[in-house]
C-alpha positions as CSV (number, residue, x, y, z in Angstrom):
1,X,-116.5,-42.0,115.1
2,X,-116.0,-40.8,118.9
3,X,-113.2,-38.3,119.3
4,X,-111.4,-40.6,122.3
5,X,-111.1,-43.6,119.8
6,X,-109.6,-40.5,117.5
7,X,-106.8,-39.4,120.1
8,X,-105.6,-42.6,120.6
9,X,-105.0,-43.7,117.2
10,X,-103.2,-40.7,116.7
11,X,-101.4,-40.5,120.3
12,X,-99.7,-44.0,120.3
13,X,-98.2,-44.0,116.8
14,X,-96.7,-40.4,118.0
15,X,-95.3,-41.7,121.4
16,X,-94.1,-45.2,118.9
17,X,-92.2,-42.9,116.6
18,X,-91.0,-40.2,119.9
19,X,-89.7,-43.4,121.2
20,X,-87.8,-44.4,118.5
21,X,-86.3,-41.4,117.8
22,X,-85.1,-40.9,121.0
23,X,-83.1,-44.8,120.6
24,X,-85.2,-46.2,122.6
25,X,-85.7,-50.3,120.8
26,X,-85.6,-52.5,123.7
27,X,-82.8,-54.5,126.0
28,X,-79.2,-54.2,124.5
29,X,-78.0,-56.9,122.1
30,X,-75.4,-57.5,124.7
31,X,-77.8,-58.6,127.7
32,X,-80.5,-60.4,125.4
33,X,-77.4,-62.8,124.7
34,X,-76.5,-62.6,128.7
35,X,-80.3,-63.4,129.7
36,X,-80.4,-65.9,127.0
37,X,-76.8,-67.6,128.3
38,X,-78.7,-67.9,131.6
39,X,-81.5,-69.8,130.1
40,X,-78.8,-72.2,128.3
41,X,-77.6,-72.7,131.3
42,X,-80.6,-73.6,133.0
43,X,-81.7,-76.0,130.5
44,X,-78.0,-77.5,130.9
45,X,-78.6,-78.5,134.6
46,X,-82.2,-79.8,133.9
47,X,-81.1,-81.8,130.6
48,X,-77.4,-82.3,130.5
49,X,-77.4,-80.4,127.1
50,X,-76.7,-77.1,125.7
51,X,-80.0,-76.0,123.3
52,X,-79.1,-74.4,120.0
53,X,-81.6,-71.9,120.5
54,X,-83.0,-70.1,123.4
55,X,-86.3,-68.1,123.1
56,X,-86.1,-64.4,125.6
57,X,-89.0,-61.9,125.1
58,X,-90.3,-63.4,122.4
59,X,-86.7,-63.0,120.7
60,X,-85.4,-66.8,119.4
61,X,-81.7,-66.1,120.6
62,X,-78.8,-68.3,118.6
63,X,-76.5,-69.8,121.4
64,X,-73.1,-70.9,121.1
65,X,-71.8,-73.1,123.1
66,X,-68.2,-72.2,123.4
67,X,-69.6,-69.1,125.1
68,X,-70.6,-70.7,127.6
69,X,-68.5,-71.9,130.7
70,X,-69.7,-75.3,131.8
71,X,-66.8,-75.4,134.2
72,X,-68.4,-74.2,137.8
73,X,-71.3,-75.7,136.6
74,X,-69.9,-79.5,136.0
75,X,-67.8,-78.8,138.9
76,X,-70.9,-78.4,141.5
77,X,-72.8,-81.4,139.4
78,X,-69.4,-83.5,140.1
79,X,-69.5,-82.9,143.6
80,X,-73.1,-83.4,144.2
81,X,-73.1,-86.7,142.8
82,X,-69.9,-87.3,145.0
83,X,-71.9,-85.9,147.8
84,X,-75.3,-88.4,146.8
85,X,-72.5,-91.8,146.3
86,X,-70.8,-91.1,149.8
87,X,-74.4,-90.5,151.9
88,X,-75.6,-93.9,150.0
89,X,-72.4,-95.8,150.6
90,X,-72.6,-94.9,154.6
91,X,-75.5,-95.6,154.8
92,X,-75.1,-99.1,153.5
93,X,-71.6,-99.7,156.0
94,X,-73.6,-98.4,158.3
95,X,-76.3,-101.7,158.1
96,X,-73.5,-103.7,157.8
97,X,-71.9,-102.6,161.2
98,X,-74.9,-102.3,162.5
99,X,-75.4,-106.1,161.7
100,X,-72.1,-107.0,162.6
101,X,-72.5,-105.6,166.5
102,X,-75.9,-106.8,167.0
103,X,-75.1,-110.7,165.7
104,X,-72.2,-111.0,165.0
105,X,-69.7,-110.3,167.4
106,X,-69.2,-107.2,170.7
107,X,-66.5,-105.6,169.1
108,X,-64.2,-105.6,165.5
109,X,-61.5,-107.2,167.6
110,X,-63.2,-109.9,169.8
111,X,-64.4,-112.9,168.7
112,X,-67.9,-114.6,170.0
113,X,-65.7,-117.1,172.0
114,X,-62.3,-116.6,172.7
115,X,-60.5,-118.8,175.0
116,X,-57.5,-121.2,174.7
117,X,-59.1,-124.3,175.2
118,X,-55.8,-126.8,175.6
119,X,-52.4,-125.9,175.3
120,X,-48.9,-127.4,175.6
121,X,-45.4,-125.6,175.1
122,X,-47.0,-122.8,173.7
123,X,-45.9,-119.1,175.4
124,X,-48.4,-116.8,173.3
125,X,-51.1,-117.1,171.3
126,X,-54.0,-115.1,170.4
127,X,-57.2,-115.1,167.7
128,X,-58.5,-111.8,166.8
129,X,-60.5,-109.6,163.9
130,X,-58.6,-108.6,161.5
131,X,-60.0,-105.1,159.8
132,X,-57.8,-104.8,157.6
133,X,-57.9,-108.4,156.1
134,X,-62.3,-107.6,155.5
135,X,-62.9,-109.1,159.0
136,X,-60.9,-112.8,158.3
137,X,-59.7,-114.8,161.8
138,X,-56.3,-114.1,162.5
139,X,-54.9,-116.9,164.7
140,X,-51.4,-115.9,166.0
141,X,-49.3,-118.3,168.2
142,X,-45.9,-119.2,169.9
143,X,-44.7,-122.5,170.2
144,X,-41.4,-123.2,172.1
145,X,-40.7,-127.1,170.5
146,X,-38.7,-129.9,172.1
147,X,-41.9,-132.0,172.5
148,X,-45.2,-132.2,171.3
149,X,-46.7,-128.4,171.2
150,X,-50.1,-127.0,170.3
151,X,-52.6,-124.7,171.0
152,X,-56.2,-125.4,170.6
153,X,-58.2,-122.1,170.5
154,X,-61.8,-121.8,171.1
155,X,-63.9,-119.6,169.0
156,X,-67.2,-120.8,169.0
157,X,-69.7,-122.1,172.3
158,X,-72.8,-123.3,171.9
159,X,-75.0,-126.4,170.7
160,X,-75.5,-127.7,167.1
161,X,-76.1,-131.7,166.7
162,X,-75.1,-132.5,163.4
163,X,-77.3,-133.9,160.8
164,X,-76.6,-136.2,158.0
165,X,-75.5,-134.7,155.0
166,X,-73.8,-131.8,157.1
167,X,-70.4,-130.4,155.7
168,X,-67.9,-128.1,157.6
169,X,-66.4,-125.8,155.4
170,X,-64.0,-123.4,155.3
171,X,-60.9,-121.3,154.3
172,X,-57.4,-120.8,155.7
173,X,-54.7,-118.9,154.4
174,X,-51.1,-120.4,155.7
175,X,-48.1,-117.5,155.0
176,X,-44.8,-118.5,153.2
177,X,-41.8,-119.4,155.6
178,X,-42.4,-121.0,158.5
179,X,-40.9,-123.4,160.1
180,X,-42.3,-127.2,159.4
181,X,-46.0,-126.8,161.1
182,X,-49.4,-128.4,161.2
183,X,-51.1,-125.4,161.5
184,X,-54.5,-124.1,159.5
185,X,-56.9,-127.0,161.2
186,X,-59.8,-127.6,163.4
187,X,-61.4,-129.5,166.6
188,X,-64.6,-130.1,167.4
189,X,-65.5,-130.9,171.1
190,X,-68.7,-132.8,172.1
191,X,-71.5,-133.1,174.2
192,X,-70.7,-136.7,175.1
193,X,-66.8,-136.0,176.0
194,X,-65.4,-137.2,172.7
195,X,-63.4,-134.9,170.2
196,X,-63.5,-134.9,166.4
197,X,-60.2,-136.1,166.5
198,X,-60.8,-139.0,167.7
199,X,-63.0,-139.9,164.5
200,X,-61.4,-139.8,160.7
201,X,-62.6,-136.6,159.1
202,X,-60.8,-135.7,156.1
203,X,-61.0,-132.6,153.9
204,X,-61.3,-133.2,150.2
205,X,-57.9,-133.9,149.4
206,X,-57.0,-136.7,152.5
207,X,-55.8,-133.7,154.9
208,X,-56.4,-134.6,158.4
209,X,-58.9,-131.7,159.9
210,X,-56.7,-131.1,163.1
211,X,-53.0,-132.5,162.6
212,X,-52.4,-132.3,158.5
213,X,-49.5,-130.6,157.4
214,X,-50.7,-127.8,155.0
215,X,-47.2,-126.4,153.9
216,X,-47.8,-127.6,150.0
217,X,-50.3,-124.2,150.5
218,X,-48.8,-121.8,152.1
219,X,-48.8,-118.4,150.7
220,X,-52.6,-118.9,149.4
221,X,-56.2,-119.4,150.7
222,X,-56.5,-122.9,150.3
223,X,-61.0,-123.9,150.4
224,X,-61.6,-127.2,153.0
225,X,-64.7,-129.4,153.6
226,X,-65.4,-131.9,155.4
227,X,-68.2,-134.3,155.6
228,X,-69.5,-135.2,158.3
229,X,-71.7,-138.2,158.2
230,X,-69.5,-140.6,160.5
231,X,-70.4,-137.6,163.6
232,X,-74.2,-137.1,162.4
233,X,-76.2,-137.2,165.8
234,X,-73.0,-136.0,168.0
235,X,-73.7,-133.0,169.2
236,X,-70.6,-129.8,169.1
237,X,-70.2,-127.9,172.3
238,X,-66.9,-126.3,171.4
239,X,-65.3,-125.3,167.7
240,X,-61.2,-124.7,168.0
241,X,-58.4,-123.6,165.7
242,X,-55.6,-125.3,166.0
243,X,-51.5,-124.5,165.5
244,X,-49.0,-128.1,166.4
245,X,-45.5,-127.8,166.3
246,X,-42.9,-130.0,167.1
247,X,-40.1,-126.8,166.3
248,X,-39.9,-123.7,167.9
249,X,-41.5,-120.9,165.8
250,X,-43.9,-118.0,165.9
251,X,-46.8,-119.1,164.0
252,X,-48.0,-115.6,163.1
253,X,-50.8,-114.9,160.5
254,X,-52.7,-117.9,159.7
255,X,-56.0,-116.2,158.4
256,X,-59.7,-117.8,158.4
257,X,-62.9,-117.1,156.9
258,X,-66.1,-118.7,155.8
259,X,-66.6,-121.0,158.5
260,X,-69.5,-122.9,158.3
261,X,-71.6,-125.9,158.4
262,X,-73.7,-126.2,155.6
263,X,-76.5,-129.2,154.1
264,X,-77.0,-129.2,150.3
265,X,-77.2,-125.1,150.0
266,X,-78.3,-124.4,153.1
267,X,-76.3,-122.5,156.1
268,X,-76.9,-124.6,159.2
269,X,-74.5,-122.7,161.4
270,X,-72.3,-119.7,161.3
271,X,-69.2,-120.3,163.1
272,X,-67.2,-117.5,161.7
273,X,-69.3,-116.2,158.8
274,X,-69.5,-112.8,158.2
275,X,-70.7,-113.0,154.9
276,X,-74.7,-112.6,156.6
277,X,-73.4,-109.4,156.9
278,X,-74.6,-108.1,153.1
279,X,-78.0,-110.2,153.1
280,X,-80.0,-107.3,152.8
281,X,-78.3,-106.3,149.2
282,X,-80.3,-108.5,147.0
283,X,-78.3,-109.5,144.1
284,X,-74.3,-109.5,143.1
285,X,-75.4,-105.6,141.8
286,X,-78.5,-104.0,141.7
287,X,-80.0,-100.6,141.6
288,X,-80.0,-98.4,144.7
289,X,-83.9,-97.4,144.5
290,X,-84.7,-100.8,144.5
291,X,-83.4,-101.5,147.8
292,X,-85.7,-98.6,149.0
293,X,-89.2,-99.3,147.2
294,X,-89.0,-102.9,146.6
295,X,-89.7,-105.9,148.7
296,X,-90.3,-106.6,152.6
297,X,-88.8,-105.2,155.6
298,X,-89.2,-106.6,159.4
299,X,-88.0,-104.0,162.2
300,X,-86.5,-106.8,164.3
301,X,-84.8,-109.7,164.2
302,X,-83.3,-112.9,166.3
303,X,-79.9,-113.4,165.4
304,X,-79.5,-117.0,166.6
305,X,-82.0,-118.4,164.4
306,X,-82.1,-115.7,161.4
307,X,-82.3,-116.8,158.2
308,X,-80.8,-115.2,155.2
309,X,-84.0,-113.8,154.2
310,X,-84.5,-112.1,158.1
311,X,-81.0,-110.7,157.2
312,X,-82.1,-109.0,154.4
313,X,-85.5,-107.8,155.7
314,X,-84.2,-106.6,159.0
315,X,-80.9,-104.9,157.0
316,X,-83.6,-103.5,154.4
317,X,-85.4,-101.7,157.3
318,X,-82.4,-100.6,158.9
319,X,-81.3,-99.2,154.9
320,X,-84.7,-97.8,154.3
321,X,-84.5,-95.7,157.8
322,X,-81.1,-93.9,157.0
323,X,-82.0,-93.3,152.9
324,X,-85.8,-93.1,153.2
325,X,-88.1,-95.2,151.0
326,X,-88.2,-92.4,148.1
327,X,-86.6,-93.4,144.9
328,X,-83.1,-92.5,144.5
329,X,-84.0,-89.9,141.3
330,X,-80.8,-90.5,138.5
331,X,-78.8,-87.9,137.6
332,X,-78.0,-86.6,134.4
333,X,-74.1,-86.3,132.9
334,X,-73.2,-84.8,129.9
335,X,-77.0,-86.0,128.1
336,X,-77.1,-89.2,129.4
337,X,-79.3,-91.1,132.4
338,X,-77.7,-92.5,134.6
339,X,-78.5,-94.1,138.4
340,X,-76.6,-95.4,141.3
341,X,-76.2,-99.1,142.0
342,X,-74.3,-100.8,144.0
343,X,-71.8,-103.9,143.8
344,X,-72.2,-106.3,146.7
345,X,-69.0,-107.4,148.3
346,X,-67.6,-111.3,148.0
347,X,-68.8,-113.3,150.3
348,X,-66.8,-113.7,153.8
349,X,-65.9,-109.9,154.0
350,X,-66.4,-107.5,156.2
351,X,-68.0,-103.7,156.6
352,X,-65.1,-102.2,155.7
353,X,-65.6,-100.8,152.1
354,X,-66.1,-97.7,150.4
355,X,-66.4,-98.7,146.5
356,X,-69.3,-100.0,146.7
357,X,-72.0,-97.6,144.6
358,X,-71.4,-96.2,140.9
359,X,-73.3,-94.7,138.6
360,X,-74.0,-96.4,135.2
């Protein structure tokens, strides 16, 4: 045998047992467990779990969990997935008031049209947004009595000729304790000089659409429609809301939403409708990353003649610019997989929510 293979077969068992006299066996106990806490916890943030065993230089290390504080650690996970819900929930206002400036109306307080068509004994009025109320019509008015007085308030210009089967629909809210009113109604102006009142349109249950006396509702959103087969071919020009009043009162808070003409399911025109608004979020609820990696987006769109689908393409592109069109990845709580969807707002409201993602 060679004499080097000699020396080191009887060096290294010397400088083995040298080291071992001397007390020299490795880390402490106390900072295997720390390095081995470190790994528990890093396998807590990537799973959601605490292992039962950690292995550290080739050591398999027992770990108990009460020694561990989770506290910081949840703590920072909590307010990360506050952070993620917030950036995704802005993000979706954000298409909604993007939507609501570019079609629906110039500011949160201004309607599309907003002029007092006819009045009579009437000293104030006014027709406005109201934020608060989720973007509903809030038609306001003073009526001084001792005569026939009313207030006929325009919120709609254009053209629409009406079609058979067409059905104006809508929703008013009256409030409790007012004075005896005919408030809550409509009036439709023509192309060829005539006025919807001047035909019999009836809601559902016999009310008159401009002069009917809705007091049996007040204090309650009270759902009308009208059918309008004895106007088909007339052509609107004008939409009003209207407040009579033989007494003096301020008619204050008579709320609308949902206005609309409509023909079997379909929307034929948006008079106040701001429902559009949250087109682009498919479903009632749905999952976040599916908004982002599923179906079609178009980068433009005509407001006039949008149809829902355009909505939801055009508010899909807008969505898919402010999240990107990654997959939202889920996040993990306590061991279990969960991701972030969302809850789409009733229809009629406005861009004013904050509840609207949650993990599950």
């Amino acid at each position: 045998m060679p004499l080097v293979v000699v020396v080191i077969f009887t060096v290294i068992p010397a400088i083995i047992a040298a080291a071992m006299g001397a007390g020299i066996t490795g880390l402490p106990e106390i900072d295997y467990r720390a390095k081995a806490r470190e790994k528990a916890l890093s396998v807590y943030q990537e799973t959601g779990s605490i292992p039962s065993t950690v292995s550290f230089l080739g050591r398999d290390i027992n770990i108990n969990s009460n020694e561990i504080d989770l506290s910081e650690i949840k703590k920072a996970n909590y307010q990360d997935v506050l952070y993620k819900k917030s950036t995704i929930e802005q993000a979706i206002v954000n298409v909604c008031i993007t939507l609501y400036k570019e079609c629906g109306r110039e500011s949160r307080t201004t309607p599309v049209y907003n002029s007092v068509r006819y009045s009579d004994l009437a000293s104030d009025y006014s027709v406005a947004v109201v934020p608060e109320k989720n973007g509903y019509l809030s038609f306001n008015s003073a009526i001084s009595g001792g005569g026939d007085g009313y207030v006929y308030y325009g919120i709609w210009s254009g053209l629409y000729t009406i079609q058979p089967g067409d059905k104006l629909v809508y929703d008013v809210y009256i409030p409790s304790g007012l004075q005896e009113y005919t408030v809550g109604g409509f009036e439709m102006d023509f192309s060829d000089s005539t006025y919807g009142r001047d035909y019999d349109l009836y809601d559902q249950n016999s009310y008159h659409s401009a002069f009917a006396n809705l007091l049996s509702y007040a204090g309650m959103w009270y759902h009308r429609e009208f059918n309008l087969s004895n106007v088909a071919g007339k052509t609107i020009t004008y939409f009003n809301l209207v407040n009579e009043s033989d007494i003096a009162d301020t008619y204050n808070g008579i709320l609308y939403k949902n206005i609309q003409i409509v023909n079997g399911d379909t929307v034929k025109l948006r008079i106040w409708d701001p429902s559009y608004l949250w087109a682009f979020l498919d479903m009632r609820d749905g999952q976040v990353s599916d908004l982002l990696t599923t179906g079609t987006t178009q980068p433009t769109i005509n407001c006039s003649t949008a149809t829902e689908t355009e909505f939801n393409q055009y508010g899909k592109y807008l969505l898919r610019n402010a999240l990107g069109t990654s997959a939202i990845p889920p996040v993990i709580l306590n061991g279990t997989t969960r991701n972030y969807y969302y809850s789409k707002p009733t229809g009629g409201q406005g861009c004013g929510f904050t509840d609207i993602v949650e993990l599950r």
